[in-house]
C-alpha positions as CSV (number, residue, x, y, z in Angstrom):
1,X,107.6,-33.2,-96.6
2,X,111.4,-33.7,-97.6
3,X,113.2,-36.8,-96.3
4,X,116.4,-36.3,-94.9
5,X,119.4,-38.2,-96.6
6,X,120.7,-40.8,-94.0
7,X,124.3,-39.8,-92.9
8,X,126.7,-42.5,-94.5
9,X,128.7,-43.4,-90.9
10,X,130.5,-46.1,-92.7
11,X,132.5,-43.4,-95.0
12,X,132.1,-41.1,-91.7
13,X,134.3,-43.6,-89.8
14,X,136.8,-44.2,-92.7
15,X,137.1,-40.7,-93.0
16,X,138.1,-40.3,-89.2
17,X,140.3,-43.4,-89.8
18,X,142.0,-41.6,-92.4
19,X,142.8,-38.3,-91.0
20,X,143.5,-40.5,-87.1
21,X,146.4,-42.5,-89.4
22,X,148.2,-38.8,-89.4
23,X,147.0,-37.5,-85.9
24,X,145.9,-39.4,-82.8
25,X,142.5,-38.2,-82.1
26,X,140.9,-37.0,-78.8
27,X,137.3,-36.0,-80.2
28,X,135.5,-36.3,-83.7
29,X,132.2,-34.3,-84.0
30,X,130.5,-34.2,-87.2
31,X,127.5,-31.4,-87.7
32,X,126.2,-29.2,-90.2
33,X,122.7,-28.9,-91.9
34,X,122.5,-32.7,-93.0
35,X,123.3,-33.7,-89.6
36,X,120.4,-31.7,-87.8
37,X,118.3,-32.7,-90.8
38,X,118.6,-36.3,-90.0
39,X,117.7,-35.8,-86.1
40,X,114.2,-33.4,-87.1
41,X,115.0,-29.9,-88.0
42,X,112.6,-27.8,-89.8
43,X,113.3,-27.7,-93.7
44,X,112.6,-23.6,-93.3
45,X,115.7,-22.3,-91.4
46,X,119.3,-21.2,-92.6
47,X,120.9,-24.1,-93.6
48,X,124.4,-22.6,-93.4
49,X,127.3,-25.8,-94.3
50,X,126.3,-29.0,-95.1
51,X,128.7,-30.8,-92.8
52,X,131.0,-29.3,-90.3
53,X,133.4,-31.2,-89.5
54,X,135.6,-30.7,-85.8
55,X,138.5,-32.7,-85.1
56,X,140.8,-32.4,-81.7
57,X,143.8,-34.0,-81.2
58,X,146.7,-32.9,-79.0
59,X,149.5,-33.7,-82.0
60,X,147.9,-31.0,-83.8
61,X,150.3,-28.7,-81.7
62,X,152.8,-27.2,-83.2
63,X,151.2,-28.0,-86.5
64,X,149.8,-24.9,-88.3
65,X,146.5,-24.6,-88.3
66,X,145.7,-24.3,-92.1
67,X,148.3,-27.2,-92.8
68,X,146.1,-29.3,-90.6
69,X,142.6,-28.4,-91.9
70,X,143.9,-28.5,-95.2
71,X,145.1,-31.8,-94.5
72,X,142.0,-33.2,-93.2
73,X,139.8,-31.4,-95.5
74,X,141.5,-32.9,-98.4
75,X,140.8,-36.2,-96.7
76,X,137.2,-35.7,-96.6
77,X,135.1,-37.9,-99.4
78,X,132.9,-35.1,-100.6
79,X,131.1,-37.4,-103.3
80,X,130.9,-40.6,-100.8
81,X,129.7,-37.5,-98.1
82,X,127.5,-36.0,-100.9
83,X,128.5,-32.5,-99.9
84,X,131.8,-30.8,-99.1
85,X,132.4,-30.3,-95.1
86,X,133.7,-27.4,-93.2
87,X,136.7,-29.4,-91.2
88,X,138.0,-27.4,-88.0
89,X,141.3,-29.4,-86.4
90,X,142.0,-28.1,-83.0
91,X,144.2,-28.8,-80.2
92,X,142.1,-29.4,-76.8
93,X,142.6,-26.0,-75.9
94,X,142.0,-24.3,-78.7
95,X,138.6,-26.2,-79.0
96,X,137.4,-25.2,-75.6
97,X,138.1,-21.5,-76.9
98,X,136.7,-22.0,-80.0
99,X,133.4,-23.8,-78.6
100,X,133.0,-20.5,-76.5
101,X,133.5,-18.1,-79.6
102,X,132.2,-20.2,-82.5
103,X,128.9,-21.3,-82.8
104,X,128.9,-23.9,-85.2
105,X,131.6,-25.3,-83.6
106,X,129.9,-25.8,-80.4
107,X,127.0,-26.9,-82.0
108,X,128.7,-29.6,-84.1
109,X,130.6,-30.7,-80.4
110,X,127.4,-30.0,-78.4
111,X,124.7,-31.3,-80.9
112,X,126.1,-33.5,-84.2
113,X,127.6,-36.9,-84.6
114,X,130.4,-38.3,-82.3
115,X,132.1,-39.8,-85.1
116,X,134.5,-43.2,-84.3
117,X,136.4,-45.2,-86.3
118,X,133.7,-47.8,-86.1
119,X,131.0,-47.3,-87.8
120,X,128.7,-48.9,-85.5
């Protein structure tokens, strides 16, 4: 049986402190395959990223969108983390679209981590 790694939500909260220092956030979700291994999942399925990231904040428009994921993606503590993540920054609307056209997007909103600024 493999024991899934405990998400660090203390570096997960600094993280959304850091990139919420640049842009107000509305909604921090963090997913992936380290996330649905800590609530249960079977070891034998697609894994697919280790973290996905999605981040929605209404100052992200008129921002374009790789300067903001590039942004917060170079934000993110991959060795804290112990993987890389898969960061999606998204204005309100564009995250409703997204939700409908993307699944791990709506999966990270729908099934991962709200992530705060405090970490408990």
């Amino acid at each position: 049986m493999v024991v899934a790694a405990p998400i660090d939500e203390r570096e997960l909260a600094r993280y959304v402190r850091r990139v919420a220092d640049r842009w107000p956030l509305s909604g921090a979700w963090l997913g992936g395959a380290r996330v649905r291994d800590a609530q249960g999942a079977p070891a034998q399925r697609e894994r697919g990223p280790e973290y996905v990231v999605v981040l929605v904040s209404e100052h992200f428009d008129g921002v374009p969108w790789l300067e903001r994921v590039h942004v917060a993606a170079s934000l993110w503590d991959a060795g804290a983390m112990g993987a890389p993540a898969d960061v999606h920054c998204y204005t309100p609307a564009e995250h409703a679209r997204k939700c409908d056209s993307m699944l791990r997007v709506r999966r990270a909103t729908e099934d991962g981590l709200q992530a705060t600024t405090d970490p408990g």
